[in-house]
VONU-80900 format. One line per 2 residues: number of its first residue (from 1); for each residue x, y, z of N, C-alpha, C. Coordinates in steps of 0.2 Angstrom, whole numbers, padded with zeros to 4 digits. Layout:
NUM	X:Y:Z:X:Y:Z:X:Y:Z  ...
//
This chain:
1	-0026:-0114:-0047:-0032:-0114:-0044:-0036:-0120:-0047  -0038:-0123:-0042:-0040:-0132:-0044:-0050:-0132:-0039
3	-0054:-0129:-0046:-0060:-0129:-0043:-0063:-0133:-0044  -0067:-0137:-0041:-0072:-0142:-0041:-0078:-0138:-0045
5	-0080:-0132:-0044:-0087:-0129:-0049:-0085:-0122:-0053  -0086:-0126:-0059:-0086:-0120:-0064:-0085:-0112:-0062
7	-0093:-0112:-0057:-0095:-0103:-0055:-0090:-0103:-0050  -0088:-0108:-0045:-0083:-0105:-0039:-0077:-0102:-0043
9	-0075:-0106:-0048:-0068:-0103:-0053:-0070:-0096:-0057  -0077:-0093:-0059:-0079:-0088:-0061:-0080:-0083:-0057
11	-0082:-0086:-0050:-0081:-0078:-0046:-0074:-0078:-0041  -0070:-0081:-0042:-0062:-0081:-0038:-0061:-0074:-0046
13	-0061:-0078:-0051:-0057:-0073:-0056:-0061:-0067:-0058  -0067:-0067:-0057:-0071:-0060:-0056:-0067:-0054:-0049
15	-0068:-0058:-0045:-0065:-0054:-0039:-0057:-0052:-0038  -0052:-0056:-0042:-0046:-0055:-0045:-0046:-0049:-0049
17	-0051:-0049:-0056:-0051:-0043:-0061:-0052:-0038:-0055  -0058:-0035:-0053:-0059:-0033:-0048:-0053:-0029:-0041
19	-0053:-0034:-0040:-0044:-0033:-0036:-0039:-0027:-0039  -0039:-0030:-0045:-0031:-0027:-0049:-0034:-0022:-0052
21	-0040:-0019:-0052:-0043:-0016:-0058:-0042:-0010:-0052  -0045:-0011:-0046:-0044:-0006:-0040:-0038:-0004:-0037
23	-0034:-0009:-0038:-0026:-0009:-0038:-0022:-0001:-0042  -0025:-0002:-0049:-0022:-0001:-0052:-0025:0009:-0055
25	-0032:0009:-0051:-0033:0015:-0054:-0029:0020:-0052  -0030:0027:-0055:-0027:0033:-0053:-0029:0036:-0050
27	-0025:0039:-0046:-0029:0044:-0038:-0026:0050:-0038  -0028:0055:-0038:-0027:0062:-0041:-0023:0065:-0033
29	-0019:0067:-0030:-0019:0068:-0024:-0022:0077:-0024  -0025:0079:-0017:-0029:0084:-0018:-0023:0089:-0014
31	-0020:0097:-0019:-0016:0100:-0015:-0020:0104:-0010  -0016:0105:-0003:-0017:0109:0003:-0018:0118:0000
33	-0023:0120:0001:-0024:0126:-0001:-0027:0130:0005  -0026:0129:0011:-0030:0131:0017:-0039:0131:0018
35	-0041:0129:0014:-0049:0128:0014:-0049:0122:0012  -0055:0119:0014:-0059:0112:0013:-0061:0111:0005
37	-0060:0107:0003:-0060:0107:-0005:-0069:0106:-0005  -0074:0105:-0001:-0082:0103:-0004:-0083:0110:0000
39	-0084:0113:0006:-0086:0116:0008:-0083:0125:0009  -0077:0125:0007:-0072:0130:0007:-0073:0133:0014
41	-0073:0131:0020:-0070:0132:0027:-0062:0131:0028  -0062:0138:0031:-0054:0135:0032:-0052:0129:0038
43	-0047:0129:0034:-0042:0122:0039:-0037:0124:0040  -0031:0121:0044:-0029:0121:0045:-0023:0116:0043
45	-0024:0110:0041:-0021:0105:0038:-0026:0101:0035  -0023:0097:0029:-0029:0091:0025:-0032:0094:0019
47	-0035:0090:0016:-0038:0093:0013:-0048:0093:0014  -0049:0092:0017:-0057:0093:0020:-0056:0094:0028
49	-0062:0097:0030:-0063:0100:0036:-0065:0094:0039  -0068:0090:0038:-0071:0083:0043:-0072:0078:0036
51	-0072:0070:0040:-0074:0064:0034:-0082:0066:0031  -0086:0071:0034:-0092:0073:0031:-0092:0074:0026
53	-0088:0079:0024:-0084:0085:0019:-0081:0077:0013  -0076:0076:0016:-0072:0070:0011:-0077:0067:0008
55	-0081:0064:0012:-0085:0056:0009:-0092:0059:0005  -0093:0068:0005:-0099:0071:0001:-0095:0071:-0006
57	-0089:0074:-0004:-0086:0077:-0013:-0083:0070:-0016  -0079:0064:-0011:-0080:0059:-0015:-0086:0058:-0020
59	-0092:0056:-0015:-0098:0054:-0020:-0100:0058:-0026  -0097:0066:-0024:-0100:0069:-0031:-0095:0068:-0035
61	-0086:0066:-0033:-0084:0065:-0040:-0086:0057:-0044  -0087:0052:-0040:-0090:0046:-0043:-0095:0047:-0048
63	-0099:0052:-0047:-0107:0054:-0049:-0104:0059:-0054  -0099:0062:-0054:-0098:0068:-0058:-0095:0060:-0065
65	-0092:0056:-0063:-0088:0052:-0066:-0091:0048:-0072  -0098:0048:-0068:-0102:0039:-0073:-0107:0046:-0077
67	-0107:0052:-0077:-0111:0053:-0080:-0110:0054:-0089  -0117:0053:-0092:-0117:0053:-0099:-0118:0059:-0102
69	-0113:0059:-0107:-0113:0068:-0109:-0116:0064:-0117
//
């Protein structure tokens, strides 16, 4: 990496941390239990009934995540 401004070389290797930091987390996989895991409807496969269901209970585990005990 041959940068002509300082900050262009701080945000190339910000967005690198960032990259590999994403890379590298842990992702829980969620077991098939016949019901929706946010809304408890049955399915028939997957683990949420629609991306509505998925992208509600992502955000509360985010939210459950950053929270201050």
């Amino acid at each position: 990496m041959n940068f002509a401004d300082p900050i262009d070389e701080a945000v190339a290797r910000q967005q690198q941390t960032i990259e590999i930091a994403l890379a590298n987390r842990t992702r829980t996989p969620l077991i098939y239990t016949g019901e929706c895991h946010w809304c408890r409807e049955t399915i028939s496969t997957g683990a949420y009934c629609d991306s509505d269901c998925r992208d509600d209970h992502q955000q509360y585990l985010r939210a459950q995540s950053q929270r201050v005990m």
